[in-house]
N, C-alpha and C positions, 0 to 999 in steps of 0.2 A: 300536605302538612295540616293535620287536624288542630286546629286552635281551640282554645279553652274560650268561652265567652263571655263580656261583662256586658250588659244591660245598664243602661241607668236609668234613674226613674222619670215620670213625667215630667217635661220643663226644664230636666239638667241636661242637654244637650245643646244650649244654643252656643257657650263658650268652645264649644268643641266645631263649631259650625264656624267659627269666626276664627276657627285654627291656634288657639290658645294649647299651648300640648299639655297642663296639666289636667288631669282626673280628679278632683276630690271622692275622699272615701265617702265621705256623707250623700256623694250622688248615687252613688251604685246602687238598686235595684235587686239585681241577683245577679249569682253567677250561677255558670255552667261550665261541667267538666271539673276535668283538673288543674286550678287554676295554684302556678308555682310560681314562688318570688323570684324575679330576674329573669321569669319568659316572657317568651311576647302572647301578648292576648288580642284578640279582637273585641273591640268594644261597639257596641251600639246604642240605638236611640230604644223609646221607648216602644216606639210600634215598629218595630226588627231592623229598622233602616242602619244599615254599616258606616260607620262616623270613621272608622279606620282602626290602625295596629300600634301597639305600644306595649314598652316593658312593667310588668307587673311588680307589686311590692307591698306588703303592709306600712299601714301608717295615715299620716294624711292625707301624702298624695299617693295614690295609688297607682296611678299608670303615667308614666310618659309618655307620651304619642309620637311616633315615630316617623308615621306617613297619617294622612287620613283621605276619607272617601273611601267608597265600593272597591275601588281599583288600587288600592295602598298595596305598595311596594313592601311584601316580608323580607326581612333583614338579612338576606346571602351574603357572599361575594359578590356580586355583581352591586348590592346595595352601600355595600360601604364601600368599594373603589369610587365610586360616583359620588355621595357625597364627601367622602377625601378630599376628589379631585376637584369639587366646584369650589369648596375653601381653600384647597392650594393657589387655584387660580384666580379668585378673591385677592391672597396673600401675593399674589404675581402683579394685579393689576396696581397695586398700593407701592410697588417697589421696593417689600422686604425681601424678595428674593434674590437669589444669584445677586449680592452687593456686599463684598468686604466690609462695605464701610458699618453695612448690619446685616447680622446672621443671627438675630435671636429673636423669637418673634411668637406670637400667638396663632397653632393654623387650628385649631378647632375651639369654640369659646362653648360650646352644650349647645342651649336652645338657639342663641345666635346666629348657630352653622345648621341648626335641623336636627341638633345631635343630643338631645337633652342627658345630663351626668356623664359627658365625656368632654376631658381637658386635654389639649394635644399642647405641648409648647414645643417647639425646633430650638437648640441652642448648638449652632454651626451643622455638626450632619449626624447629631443624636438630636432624637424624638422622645418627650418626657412624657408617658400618658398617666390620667389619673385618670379613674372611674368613681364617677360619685352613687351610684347605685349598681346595685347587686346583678340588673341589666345588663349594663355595659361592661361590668367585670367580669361573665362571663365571654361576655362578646370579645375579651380583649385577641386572642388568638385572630380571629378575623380580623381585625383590626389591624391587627400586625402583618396580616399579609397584604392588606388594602395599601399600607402606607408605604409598602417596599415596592411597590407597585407607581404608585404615585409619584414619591419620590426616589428614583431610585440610586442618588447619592450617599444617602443615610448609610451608617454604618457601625448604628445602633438604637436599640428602642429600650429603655427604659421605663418598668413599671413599678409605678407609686402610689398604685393603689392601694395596697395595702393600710394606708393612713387614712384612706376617707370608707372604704363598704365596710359598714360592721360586721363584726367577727362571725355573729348567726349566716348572715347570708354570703361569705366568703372565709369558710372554717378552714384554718391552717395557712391563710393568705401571708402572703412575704414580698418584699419590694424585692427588685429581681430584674434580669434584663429579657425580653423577650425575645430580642434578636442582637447580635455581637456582645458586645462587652465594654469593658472602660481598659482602657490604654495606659492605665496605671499613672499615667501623667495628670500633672493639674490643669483644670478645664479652664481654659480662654477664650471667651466669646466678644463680642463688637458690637455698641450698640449704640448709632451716631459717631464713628469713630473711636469711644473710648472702651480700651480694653476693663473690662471684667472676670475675676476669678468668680464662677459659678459651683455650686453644691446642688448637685441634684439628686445626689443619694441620700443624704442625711441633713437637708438643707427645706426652710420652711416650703412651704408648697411645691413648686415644681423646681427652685434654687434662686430664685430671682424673680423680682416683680415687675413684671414686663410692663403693666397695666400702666405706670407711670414714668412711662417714655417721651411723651409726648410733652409731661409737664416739667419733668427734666430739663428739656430741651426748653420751655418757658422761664424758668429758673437763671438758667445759663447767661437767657439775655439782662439778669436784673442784676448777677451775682457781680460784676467788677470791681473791684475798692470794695467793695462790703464784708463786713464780721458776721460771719453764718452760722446758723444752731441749727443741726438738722436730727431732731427728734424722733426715735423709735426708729433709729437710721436701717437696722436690718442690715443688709450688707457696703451700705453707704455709696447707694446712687445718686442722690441728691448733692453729696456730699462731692464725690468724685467727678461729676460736672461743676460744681460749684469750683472747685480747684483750678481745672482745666480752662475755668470761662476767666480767673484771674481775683478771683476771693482774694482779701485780704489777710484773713484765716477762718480755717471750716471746725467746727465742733461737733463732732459725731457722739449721739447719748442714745446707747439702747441698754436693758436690763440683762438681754444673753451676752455671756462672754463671748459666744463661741461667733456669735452676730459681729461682733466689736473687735474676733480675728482673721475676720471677711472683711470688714471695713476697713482697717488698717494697712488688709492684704492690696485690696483696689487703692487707697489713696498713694501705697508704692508706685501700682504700676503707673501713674499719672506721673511721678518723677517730680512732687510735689508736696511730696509726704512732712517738709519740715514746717509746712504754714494750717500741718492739720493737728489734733491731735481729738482722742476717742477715747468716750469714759464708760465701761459698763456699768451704768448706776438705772436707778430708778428717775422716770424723766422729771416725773413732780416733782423728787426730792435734790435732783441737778438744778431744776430752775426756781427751786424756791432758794439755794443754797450760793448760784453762782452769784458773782458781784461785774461779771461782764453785762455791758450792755450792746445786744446784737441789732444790727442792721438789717437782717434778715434771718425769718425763723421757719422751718418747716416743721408743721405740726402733722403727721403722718400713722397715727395710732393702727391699730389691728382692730378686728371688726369691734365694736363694744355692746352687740347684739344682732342675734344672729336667729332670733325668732322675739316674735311680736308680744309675747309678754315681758320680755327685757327692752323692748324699746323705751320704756319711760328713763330706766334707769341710764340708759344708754346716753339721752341725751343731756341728760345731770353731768354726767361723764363729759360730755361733749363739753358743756356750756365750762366745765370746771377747768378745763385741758388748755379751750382757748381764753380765758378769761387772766391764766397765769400766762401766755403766751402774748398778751395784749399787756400785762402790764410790764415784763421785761421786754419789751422793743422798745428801742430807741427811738426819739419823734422821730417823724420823714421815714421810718423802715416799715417791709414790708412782711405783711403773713403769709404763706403758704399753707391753708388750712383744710385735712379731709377728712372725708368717713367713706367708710369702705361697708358699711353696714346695710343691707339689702333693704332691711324694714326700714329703715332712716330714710325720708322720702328728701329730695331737694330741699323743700320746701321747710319742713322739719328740722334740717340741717343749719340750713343759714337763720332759723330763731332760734338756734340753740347759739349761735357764736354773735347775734343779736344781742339775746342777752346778758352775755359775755361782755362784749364792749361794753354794754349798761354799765354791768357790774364794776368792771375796769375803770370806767370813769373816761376812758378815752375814747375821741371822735374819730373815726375810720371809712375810708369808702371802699366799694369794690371795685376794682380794677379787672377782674377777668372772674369767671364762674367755667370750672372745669370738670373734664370728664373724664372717659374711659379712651385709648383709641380704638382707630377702627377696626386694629386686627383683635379686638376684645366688642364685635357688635351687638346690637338689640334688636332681635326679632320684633318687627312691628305690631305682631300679634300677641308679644310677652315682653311687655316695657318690665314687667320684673329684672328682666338682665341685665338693667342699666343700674350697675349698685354703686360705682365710684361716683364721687362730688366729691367738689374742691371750690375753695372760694381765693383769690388774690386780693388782701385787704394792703392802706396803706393806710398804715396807723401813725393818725396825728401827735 
């Protein structure tokens, strides 16, 4: 297999030395051949030395690195059973597998797993793949035989690509199944016990936000006796553990209806449904409007920047979200507050709800600083994939 070649220029080779998979365009030097968006390239240093293989792309980052070194594994069959399989069995050694009590779970996270713009999420024995570049979107066909391979309970593979590669480099793209089908029935999954109706056809990213299971599960222990707001609820997980841990009452506020007839659908199956209830409004104009005062609030927005010239505004955004979040809790209650925003560094974050409380007028401490879990990890080499942060304040 002849590869097309990137060269970068003097001195741009040491992140690639230190296994960072992305390329910037600014380093490249020249190419050679025929270099196409969504192939794999071979990239080198500046005096010929082979740094390894990765998927090509216009823009700013231009290659994702796939393997690197002389000896870089090209991307067959035999490459993707293997790293499938070492993320299955990642997701094995963690105890999301084979367990009723959870069957939904994250087995491939991108650069995390080795895998850079590929999402795999498992929900029971369908596999939901997204491809975030033009790469792995052609890749998906191997992909799909890798994971039938791997796993071979599945008995369906879902593709949802089509919402993340742009239309130039995935022309006529369609969400679609790549292997079986859907059962016509509504999707029931398990995750720490409680049942969940899932959308993964027409449902925000992959149907469900797996990423915040673990804080869920933190939630639960604080939720008893408490009056709960759970903000930009989405399909109302916060919400539906909250119920289940013995809430007093849950308030589920997102702006989509169709979010707010997922939430309503999960606060049924908890058998719980008369101590909730769920408003499709706008969350700042619910909580500047409501006259409840909650004991516990989860502040859980969608990204509010998503590249680094919007971070300023981002965390204006941030400081504004939780500053009205700090002044409806109740003394002694507790925040649940994140960002999901990649640019928005830790550090970034908890000054934006810093100055929040200023603003507020109220003294609050932290109680817990949160994250992603494990089956959502961070390649040591690309701390970029650590994009979730949460803070647990108790507001005086």
């Amino acid at each position: 297999m002849s590869l097309a070649i990137i060269t970068l220029k003097p001195g741009k080779d040491q992140s690639l030395r230190r296994r960072h998979p992305w390329v910037f365009s600014g380093a490249i030097g020249r190419m050679q051949g025929e270099v196409v968006e969504g192939e794999v390239v071979q990239v080198q240093a500046a005096n010929g030395e082979v740094l390894g293989v990765g998927h090509y792309a216009p823009g700013s980052i231009a290659v994702r690195m796939l393997d690197f070194g002389p000896a870089a594994q090209l991307p067959d069959a035999a490459f993707w059973e293997s790293r499938l399989r070492n993320a299955y069995q990642l997701r094995q050694g963690l105890g999301l597998t084979g367990t009723g009590n959870t069957n939904v779970y994250r087995l491939t996270h991108a650069e995390g797993d080795g895998l850079p713009g590929l999402i795999i999420d498992v929900y029971g024995d369908t596999a939901v793949v997204q491809a975030h570049s033009a790469g792995m979107y052609k890749a998906r066909p191997l992909v799909a035989e890798a994971l039938q391979q791997v796993i071979p309970s599945l008995r369906a593979i879902y593709d949802k690509s089509a919402e993340t590669v742009p239309a130039k480099a995935a022309p006529g793209a369609q969400n679609g199944y790549l292997f079986g089908g859907s059962s016509g029935q509504e999707h029931i999954v398990h995750e720490n016990g409680h049942p969940f109706a899932v959308d993964w056809e027409t449902g925000q990213k992959t149907g469900f936000f797996i990423d915040q299971r673990d804080n869920r599960s933190l939630l639960a222990r604080y939720a008893p006796g408490r009056r709960v707001l759970n903000t930009f609820c989405y399909t109302g997980g916060f919400s539906s553990y909250a119920l289940q841990a013995g809430a007093e009452l849950v308030h589920s506020v997102d702006s989509s209806k169709r979010a707010i007839e997922l939430t309503e659908r999960n606060a049924t199956l908890t058998g719980l449904e008369n101590k909730h209830a769920a408003y499709a409004e706008d969350v700042f104009s619910f909580m500047k409007n409501s006259q409840e005062q909650y004991d516990l609030i989860v502040l859980d927005p969608p990204a509010f920047a998503k590249h680094l010239s919007a971070r300023h505004n981002a965390l204006m955004g941030y400081k504004r979200l939780n500053a009205a979040g700090i002044r409806q809790i109740a003394p002694g209650g507790l925040l649940f507050t994140f960002s999901c925003s990649q640019v928005v560094s830790a550090e970034l974050f908890e000054g934006a709800v810093l100055a929040a409380a200023i603003e507020a007028g109220r003294p609050a401490r932290i109680l817990h600083r949160l994250t992603q879990p494990a089956d959502h990890p961070v390649s040591l080499f690309h701390p970029e994939g650590e994009y979730l942060k949460g803070l647990v304040l108790a507001v005086e």
